[in-house]
mmCIF file of the N, C-alpha and C atoms, coordinates in Angstrom:
data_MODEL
# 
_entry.id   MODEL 
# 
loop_
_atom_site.group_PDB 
_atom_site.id 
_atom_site.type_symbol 
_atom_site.label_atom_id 
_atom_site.label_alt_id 
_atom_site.label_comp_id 
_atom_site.label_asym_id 
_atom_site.label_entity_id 
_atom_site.label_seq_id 
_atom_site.pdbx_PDB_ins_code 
_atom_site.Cartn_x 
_atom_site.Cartn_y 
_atom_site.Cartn_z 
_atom_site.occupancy 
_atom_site.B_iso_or_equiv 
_atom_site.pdbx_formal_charge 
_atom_site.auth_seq_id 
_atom_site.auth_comp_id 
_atom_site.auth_asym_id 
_atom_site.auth_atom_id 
_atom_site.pdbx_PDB_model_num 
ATOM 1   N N  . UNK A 1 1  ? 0.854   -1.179 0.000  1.00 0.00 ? 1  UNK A N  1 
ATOM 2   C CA . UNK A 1 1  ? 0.000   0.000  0.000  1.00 0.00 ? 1  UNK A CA 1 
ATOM 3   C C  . UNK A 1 1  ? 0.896   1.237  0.000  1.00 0.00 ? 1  UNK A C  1 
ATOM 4   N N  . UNK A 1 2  ? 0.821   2.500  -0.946 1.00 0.00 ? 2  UNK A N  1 
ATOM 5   C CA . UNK A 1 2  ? 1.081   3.638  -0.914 1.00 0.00 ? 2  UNK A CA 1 
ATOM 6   C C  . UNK A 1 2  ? 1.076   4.459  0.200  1.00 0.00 ? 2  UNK A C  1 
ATOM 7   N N  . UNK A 1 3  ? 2.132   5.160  0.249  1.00 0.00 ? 3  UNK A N  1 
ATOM 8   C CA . UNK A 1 3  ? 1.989   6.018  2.042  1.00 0.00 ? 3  UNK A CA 1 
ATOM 9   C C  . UNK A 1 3  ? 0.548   6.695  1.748  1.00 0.00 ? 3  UNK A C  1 
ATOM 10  N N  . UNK A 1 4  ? 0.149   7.479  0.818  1.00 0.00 ? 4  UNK A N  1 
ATOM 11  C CA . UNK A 1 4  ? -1.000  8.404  0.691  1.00 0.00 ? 4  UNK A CA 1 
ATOM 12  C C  . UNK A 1 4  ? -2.141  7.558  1.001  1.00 0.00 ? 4  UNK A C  1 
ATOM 13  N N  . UNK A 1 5  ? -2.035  6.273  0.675  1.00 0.00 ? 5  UNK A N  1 
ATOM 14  C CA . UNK A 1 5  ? -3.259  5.142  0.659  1.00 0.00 ? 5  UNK A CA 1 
ATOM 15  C C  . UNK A 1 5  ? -3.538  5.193  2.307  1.00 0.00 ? 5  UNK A C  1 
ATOM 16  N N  . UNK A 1 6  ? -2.419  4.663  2.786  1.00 0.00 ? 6  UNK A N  1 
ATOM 17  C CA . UNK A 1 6  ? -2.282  4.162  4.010  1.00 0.00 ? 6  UNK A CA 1 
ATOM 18  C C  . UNK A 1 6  ? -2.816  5.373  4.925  1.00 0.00 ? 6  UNK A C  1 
ATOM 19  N N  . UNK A 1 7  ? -2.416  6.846  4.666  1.00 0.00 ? 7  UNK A N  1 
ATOM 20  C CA . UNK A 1 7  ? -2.760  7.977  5.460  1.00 0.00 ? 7  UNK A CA 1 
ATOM 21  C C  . UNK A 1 7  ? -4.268  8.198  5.546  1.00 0.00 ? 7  UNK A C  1 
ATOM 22  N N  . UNK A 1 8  ? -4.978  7.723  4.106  1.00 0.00 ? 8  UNK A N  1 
ATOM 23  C CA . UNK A 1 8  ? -6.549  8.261  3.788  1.00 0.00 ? 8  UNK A CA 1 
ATOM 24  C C  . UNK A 1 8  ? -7.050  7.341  4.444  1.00 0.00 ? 8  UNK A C  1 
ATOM 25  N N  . UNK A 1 9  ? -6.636  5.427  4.513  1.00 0.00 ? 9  UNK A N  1 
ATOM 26  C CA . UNK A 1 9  ? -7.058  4.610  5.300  1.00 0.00 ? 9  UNK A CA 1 
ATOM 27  C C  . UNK A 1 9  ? -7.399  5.431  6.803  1.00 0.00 ? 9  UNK A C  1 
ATOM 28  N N  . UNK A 1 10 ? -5.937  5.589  7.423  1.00 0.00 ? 10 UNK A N  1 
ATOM 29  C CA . UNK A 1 10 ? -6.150  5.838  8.902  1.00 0.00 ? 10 UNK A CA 1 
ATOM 30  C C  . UNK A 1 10 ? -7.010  7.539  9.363  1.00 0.00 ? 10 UNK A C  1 
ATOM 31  N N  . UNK A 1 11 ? -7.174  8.126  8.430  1.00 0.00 ? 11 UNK A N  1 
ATOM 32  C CA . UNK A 1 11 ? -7.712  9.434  8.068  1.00 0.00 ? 11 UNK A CA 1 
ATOM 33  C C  . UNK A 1 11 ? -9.177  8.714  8.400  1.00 0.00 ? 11 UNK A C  1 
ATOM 34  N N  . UNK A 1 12 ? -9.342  8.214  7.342  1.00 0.00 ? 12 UNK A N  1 
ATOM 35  C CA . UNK A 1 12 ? -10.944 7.656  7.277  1.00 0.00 ? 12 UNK A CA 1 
ATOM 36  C C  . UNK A 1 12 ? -11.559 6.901  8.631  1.00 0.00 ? 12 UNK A C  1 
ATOM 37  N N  . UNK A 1 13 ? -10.241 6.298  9.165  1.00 0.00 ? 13 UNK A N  1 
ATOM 38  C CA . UNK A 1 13 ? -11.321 5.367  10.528 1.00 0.00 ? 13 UNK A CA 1 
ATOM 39  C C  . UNK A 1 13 ? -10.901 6.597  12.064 1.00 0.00 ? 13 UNK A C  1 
ATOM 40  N N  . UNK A 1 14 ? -10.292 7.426  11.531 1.00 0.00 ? 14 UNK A N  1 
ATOM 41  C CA . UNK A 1 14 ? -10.220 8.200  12.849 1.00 0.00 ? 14 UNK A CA 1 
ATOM 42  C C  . UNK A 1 14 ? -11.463 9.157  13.114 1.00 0.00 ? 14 UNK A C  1 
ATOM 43  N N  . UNK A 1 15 ? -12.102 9.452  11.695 1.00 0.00 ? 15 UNK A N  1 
ATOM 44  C CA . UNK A 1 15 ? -13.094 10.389 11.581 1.00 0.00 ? 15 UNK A CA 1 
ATOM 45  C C  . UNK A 1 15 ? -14.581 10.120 12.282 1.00 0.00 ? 15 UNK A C  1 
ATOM 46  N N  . UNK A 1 16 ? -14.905 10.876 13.802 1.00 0.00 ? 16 UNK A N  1 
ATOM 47  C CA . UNK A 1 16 ? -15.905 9.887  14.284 1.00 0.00 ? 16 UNK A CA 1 
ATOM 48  C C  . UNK A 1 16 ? -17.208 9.833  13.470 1.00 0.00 ? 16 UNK A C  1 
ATOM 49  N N  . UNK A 1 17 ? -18.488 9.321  13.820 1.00 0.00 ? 17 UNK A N  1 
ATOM 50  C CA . UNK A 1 17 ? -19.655 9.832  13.203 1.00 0.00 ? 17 UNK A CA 1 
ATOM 51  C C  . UNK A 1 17 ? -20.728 10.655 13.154 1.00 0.00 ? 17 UNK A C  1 
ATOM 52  N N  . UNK A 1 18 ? -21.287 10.996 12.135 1.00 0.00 ? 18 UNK A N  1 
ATOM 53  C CA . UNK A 1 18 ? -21.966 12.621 11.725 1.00 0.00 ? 18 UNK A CA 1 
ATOM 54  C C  . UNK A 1 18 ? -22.094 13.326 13.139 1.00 0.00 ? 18 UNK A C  1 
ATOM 55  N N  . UNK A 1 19 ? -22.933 11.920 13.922 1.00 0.00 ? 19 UNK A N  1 
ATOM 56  C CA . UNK A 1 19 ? -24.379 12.495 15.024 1.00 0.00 ? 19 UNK A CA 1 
ATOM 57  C C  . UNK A 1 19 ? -23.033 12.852 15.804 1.00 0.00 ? 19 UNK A C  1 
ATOM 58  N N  . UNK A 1 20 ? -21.526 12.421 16.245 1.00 0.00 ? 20 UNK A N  1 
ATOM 59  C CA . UNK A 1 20 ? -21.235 12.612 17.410 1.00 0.00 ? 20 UNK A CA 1 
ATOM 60  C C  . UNK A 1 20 ? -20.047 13.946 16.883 1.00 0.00 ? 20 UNK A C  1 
ATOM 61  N N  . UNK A 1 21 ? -19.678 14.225 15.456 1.00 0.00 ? 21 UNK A N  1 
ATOM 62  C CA . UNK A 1 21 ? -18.957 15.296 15.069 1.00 0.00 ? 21 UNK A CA 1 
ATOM 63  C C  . UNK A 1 21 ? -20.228 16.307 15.366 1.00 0.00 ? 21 UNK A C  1 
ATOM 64  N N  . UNK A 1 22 ? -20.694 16.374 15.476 1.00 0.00 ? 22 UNK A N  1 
ATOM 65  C CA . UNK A 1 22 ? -21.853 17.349 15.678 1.00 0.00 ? 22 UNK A CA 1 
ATOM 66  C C  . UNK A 1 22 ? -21.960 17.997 16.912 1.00 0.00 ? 22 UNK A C  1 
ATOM 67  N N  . UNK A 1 23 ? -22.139 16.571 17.779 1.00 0.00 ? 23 UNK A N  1 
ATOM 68  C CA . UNK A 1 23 ? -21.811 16.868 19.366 1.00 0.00 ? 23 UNK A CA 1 
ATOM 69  C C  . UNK A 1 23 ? -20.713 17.577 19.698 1.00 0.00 ? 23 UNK A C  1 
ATOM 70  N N  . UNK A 1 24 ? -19.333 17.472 19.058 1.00 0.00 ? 24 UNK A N  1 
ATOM 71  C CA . UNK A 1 24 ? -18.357 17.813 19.212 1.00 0.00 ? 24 UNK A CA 1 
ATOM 72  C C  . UNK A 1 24 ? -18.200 18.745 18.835 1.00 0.00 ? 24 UNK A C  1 
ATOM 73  N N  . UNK A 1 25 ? -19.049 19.436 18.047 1.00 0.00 ? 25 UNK A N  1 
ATOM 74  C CA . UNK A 1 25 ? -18.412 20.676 17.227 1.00 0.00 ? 25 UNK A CA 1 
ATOM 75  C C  . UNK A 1 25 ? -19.449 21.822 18.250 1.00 0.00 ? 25 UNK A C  1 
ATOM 76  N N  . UNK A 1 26 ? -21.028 21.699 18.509 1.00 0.00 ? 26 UNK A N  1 
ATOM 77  C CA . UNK A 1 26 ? -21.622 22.214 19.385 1.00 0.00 ? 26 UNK A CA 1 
ATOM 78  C C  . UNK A 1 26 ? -20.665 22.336 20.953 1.00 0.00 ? 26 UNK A C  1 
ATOM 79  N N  . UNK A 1 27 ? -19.984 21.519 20.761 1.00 0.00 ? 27 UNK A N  1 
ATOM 80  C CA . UNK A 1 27 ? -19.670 21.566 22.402 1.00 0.00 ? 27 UNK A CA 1 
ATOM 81  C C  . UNK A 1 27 ? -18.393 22.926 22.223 1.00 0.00 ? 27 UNK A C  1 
ATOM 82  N N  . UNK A 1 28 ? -17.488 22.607 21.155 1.00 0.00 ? 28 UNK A N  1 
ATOM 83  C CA . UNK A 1 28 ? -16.654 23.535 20.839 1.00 0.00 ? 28 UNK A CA 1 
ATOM 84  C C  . UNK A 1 28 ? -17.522 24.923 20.585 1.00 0.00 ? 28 UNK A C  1 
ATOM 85  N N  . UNK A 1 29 ? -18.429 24.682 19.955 1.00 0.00 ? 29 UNK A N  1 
ATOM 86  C CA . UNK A 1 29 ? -18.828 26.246 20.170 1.00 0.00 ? 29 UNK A CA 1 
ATOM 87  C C  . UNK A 1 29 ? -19.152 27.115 21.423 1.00 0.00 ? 29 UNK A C  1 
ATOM 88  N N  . UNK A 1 30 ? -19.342 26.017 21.795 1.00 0.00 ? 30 UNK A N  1 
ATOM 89  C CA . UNK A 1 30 ? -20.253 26.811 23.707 1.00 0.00 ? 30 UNK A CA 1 
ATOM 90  C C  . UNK A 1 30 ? -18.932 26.966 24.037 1.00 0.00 ? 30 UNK A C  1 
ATOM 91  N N  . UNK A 1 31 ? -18.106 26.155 24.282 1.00 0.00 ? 31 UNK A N  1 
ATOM 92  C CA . UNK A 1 31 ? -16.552 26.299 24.755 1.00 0.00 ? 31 UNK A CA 1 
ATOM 93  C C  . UNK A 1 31 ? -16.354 27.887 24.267 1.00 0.00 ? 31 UNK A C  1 
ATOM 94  N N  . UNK A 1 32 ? -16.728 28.075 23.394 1.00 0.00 ? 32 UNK A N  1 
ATOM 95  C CA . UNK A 1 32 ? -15.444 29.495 22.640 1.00 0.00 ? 32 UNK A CA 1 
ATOM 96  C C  . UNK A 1 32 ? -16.793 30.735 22.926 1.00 0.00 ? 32 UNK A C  1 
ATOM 97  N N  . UNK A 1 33 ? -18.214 30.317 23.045 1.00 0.00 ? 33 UNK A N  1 
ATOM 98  C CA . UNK A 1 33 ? -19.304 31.688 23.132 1.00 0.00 ? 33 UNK A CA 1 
ATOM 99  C C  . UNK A 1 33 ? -18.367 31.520 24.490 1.00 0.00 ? 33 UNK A C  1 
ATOM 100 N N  . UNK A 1 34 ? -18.301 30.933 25.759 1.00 0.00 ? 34 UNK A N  1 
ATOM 101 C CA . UNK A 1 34 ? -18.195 31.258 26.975 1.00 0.00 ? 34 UNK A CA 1 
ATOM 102 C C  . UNK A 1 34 ? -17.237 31.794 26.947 1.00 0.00 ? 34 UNK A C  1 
ATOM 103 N N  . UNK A 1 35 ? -16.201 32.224 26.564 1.00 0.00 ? 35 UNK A N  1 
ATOM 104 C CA . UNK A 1 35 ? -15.342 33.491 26.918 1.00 0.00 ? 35 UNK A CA 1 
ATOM 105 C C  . UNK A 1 35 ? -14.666 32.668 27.980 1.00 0.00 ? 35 UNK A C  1 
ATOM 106 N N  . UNK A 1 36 ? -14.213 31.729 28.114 1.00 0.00 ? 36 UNK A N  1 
ATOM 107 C CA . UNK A 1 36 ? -13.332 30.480 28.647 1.00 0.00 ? 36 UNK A CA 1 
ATOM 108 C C  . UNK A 1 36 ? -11.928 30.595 28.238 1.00 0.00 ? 36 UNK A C  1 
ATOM 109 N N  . UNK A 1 37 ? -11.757 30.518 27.114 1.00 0.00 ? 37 UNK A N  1 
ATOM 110 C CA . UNK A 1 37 ? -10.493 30.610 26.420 1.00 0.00 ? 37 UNK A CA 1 
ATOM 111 C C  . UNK A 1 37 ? -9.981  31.615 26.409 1.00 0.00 ? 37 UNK A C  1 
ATOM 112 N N  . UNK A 1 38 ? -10.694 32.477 26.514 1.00 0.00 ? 38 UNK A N  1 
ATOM 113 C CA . UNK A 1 38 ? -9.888  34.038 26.666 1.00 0.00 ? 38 UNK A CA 1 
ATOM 114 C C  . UNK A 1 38 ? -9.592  34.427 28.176 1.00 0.00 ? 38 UNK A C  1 
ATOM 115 N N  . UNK A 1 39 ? -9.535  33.115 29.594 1.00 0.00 ? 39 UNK A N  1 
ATOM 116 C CA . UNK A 1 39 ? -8.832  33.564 30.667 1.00 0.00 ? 39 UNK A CA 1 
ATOM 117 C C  . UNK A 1 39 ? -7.866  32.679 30.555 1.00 0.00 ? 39 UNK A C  1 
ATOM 118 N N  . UNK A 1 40 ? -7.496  31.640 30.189 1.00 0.00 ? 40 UNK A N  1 
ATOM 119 C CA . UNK A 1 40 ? -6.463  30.665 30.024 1.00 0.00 ? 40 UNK A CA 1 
ATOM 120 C C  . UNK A 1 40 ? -5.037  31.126 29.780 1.00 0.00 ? 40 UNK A C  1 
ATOM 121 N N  . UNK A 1 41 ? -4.453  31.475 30.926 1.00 0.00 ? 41 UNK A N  1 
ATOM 122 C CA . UNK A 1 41 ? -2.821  31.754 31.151 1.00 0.00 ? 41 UNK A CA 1 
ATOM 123 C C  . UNK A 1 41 ? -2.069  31.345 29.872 1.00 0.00 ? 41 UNK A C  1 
ATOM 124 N N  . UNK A 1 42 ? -1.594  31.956 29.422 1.00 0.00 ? 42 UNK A N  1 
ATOM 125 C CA . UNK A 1 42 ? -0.648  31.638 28.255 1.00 0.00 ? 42 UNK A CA 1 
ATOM 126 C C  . UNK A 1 42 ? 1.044   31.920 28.928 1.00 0.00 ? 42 UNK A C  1 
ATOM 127 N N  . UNK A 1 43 ? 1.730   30.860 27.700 1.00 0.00 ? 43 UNK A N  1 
ATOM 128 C CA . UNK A 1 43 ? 2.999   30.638 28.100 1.00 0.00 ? 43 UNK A CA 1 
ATOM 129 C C  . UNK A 1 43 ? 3.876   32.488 28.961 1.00 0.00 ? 43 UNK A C  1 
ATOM 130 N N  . UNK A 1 44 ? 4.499   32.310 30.441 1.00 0.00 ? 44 UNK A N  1 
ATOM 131 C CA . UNK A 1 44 ? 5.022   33.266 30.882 1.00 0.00 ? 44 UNK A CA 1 
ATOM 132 C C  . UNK A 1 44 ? 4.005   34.183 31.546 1.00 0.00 ? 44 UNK A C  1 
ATOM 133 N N  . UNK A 1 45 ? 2.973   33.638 31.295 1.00 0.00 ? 45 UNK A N  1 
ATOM 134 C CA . UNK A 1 45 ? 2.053   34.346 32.900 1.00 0.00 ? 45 UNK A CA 1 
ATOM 135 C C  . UNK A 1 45 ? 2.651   34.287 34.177 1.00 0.00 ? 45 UNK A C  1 
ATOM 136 N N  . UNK A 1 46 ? 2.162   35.148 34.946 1.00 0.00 ? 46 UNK A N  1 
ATOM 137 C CA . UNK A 1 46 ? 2.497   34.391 36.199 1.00 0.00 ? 46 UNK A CA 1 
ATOM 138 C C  . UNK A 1 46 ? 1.848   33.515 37.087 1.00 0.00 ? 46 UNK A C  1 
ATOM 139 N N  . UNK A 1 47 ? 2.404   32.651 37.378 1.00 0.00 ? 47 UNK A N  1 
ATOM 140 C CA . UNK A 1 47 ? 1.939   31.855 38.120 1.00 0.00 ? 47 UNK A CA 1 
ATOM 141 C C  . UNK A 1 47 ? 0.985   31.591 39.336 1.00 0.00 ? 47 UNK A C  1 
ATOM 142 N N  . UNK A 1 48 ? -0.446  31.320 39.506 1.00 0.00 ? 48 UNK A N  1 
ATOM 143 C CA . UNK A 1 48 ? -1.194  31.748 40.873 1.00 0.00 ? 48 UNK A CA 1 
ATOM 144 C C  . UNK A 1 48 ? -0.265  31.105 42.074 1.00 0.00 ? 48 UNK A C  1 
ATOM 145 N N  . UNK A 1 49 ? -0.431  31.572 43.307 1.00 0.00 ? 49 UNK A N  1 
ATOM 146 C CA . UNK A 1 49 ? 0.040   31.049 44.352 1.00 0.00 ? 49 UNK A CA 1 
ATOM 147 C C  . UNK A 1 49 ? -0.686  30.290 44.798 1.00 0.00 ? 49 UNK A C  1 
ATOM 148 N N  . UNK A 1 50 ? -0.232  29.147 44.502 1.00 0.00 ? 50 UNK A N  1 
ATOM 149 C CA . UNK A 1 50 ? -0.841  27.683 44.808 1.00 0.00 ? 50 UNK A CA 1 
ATOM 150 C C  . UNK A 1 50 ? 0.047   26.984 45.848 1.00 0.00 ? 50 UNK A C  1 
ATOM 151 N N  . UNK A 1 51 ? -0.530  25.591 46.023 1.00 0.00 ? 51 UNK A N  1 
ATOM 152 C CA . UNK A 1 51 ? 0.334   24.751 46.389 1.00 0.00 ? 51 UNK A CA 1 
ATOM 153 C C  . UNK A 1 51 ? -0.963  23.403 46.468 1.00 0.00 ? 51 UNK A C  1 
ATOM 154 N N  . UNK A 1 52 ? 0.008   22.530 45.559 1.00 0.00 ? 52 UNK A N  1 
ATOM 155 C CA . UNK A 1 52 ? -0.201  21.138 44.884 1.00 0.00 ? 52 UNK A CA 1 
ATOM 156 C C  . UNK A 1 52 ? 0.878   20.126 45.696 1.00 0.00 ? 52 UNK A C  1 
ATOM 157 N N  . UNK A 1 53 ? -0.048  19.175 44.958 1.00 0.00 ? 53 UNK A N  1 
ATOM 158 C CA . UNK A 1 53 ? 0.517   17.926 45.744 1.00 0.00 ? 53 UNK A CA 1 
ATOM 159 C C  . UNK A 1 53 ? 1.697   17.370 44.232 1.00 0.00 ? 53 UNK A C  1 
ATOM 160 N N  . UNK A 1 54 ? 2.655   17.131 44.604 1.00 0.00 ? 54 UNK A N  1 
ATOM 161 C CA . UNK A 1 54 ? 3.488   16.395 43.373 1.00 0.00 ? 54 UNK A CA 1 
ATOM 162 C C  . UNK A 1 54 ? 3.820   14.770 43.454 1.00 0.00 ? 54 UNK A C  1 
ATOM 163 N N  . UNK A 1 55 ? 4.211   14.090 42.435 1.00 0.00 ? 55 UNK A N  1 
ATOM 164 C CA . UNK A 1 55 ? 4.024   12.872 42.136 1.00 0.00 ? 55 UNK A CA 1 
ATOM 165 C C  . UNK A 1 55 ? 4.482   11.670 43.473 1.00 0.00 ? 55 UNK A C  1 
ATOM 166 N N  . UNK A 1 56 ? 4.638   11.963 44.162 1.00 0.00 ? 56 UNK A N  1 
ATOM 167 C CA . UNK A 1 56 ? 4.657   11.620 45.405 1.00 0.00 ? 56 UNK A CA 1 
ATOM 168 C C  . UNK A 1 56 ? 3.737   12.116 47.095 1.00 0.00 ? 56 UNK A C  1 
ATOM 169 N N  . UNK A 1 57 ? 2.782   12.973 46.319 1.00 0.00 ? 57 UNK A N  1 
ATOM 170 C CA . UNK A 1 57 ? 1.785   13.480 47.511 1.00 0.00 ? 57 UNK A CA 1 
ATOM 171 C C  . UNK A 1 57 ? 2.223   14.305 48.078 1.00 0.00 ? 57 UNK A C  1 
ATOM 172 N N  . UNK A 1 58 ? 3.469   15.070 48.133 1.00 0.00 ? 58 UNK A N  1 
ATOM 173 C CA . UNK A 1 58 ? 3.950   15.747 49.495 1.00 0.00 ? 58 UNK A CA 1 
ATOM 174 C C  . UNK A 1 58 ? 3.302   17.319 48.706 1.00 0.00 ? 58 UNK A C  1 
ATOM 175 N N  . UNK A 1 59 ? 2.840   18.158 49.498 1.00 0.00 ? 59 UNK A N  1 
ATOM 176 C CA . UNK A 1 59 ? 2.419   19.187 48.742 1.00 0.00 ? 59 UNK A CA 1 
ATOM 177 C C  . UNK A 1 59 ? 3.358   20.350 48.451 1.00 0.00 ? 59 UNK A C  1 
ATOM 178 N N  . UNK A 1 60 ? 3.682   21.164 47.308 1.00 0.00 ? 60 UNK A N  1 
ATOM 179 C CA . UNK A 1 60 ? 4.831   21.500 47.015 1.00 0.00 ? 60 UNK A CA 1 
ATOM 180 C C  . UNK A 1 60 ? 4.183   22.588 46.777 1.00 0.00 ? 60 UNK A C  1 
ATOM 181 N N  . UNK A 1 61 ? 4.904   24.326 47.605 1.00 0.00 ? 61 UNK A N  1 
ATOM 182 C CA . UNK A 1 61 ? 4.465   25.387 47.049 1.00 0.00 ? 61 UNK A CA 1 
ATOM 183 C C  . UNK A 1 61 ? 5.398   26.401 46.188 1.00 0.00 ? 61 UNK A C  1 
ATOM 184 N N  . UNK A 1 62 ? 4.533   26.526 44.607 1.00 0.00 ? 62 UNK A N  1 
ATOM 185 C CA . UNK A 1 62 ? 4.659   26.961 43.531 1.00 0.00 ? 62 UNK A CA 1 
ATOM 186 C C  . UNK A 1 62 ? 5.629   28.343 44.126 1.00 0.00 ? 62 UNK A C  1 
ATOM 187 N N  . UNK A 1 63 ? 5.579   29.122 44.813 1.00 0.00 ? 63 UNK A N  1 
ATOM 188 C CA . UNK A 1 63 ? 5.841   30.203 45.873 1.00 0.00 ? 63 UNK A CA 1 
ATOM 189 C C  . UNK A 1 63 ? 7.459   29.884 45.866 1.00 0.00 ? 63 UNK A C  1 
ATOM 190 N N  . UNK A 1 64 ? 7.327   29.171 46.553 1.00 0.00 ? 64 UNK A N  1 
ATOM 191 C CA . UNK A 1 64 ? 9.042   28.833 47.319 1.00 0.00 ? 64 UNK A CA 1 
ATOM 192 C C  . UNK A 1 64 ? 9.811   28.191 45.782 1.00 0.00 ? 64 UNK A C  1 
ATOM 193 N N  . UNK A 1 65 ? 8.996   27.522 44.930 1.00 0.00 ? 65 UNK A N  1 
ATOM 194 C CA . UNK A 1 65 ? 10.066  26.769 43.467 1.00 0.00 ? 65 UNK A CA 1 
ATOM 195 C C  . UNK A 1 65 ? 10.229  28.174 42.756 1.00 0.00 ? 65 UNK A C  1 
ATOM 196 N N  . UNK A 1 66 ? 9.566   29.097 42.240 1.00 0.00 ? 66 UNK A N  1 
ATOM 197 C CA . UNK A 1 66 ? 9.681   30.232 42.431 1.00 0.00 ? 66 UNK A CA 1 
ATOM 198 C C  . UNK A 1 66 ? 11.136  31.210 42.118 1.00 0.00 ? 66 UNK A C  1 
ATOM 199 N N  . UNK A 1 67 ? 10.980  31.467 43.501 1.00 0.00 ? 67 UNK A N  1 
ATOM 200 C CA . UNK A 1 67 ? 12.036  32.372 44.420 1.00 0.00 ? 67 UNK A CA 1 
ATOM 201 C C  . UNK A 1 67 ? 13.555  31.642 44.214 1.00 0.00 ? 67 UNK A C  1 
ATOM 202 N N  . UNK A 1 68 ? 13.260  30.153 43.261 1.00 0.00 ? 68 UNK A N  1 
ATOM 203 C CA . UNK A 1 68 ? 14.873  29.899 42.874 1.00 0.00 ? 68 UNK A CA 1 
ATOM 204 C C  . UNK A 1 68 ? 14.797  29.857 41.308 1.00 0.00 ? 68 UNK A C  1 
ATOM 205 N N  . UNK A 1 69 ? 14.070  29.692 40.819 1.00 0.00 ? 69 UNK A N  1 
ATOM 206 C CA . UNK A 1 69 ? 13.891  30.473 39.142 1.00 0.00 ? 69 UNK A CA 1 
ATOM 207 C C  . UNK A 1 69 ? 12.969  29.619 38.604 1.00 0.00 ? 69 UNK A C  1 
ATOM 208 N N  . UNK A 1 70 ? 12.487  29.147 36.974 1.00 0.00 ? 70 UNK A N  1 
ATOM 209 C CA . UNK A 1 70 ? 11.119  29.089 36.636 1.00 0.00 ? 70 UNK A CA 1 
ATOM 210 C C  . UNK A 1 70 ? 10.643  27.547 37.227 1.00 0.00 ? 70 UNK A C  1 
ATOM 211 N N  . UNK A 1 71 ? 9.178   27.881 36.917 1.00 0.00 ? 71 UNK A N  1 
ATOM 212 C CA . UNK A 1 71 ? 8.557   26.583 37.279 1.00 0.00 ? 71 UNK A CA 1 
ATOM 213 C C  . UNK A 1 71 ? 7.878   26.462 36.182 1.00 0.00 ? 71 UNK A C  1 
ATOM 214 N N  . UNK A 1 72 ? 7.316   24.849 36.125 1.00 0.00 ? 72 UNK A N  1 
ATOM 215 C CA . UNK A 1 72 ? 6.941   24.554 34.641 1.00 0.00 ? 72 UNK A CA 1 
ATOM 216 C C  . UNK A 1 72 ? 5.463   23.589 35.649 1.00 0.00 ? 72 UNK A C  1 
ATOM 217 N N  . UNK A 1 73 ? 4.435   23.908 35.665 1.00 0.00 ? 73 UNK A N  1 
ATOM 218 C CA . UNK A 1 73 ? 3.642   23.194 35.623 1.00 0.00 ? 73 UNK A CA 1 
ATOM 219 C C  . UNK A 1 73 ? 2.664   22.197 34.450 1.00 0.00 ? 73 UNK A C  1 
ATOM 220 N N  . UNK A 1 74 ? 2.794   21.120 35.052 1.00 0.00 ? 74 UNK A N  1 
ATOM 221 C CA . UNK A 1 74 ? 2.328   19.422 34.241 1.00 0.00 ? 74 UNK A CA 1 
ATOM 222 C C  . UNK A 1 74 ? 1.106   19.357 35.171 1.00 0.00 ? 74 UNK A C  1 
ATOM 223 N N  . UNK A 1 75 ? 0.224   19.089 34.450 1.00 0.00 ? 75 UNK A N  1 
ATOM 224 C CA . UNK A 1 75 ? -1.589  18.697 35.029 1.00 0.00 ? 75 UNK A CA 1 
ATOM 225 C C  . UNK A 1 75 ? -1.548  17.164 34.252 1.00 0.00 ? 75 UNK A C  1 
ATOM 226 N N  . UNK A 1 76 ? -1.259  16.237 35.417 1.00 0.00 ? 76 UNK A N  1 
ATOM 227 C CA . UNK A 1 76 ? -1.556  15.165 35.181 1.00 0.00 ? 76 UNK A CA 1 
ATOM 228 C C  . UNK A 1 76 ? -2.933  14.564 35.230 1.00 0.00 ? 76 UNK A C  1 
ATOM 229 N N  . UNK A 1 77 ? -3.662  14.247 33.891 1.00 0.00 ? 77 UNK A N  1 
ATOM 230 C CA . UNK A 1 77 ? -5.045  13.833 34.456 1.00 0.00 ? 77 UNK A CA 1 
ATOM 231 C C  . UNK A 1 77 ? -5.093  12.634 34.827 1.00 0.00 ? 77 UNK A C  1 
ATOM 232 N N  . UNK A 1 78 ? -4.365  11.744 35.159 1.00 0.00 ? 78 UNK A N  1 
ATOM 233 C CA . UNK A 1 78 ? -4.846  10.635 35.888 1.00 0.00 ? 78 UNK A CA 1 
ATOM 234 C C  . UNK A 1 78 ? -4.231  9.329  35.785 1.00 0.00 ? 78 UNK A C  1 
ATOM 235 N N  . UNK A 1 79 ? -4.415  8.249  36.291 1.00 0.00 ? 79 UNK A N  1 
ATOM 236 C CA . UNK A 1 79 ? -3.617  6.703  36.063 1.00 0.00 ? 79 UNK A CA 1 
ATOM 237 C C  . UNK A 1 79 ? -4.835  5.925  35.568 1.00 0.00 ? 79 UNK A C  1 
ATOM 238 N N  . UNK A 1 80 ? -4.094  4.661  34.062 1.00 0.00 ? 80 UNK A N  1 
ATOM 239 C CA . UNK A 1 80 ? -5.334  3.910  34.336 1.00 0.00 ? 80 UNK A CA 1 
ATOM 240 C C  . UNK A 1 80 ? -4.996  2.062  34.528 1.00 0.00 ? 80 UNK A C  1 
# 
């Protein structure tokens, strides 16, 4: 099979169906009327003063990593 073949193959079964691109595309719209996306911190904001738990539970404040130079926050959604 041709790479182009092979791409339109996996193109074609990734594409979900009508009823649920629909769902998806309504949901994206409410997403973008709500004015959601336009509070979303972009790269070099500053950082809220938090304090999270890190990959070991101990809770780590954003504050004190800080005050020794940048921090990079990772939002892990979950284990399965």
């Amino acid at each position: 099979m041709y790479l182009q073949e092979h791409l339109t193959a996996i193109k074609a079964k990734s594409n979900p169906p009508e009823e649920i691109a629909e769902v998806m595309k309504r949901c994206k719209d409410d997403l973008a009327a709500s004015g959601l996306a336009d509070k979303i911190p972009q790269a070099g904001s500053p950082a809220p003063e938090i304090i999270l738990p890190n990959i070991y539970g101990d809770m780590v404040d954003a504050k004190k990593i800080l005050s020794r130079g940048p921090l990079v926050l990772h939002f892990y959604r979950g284990g399965w």
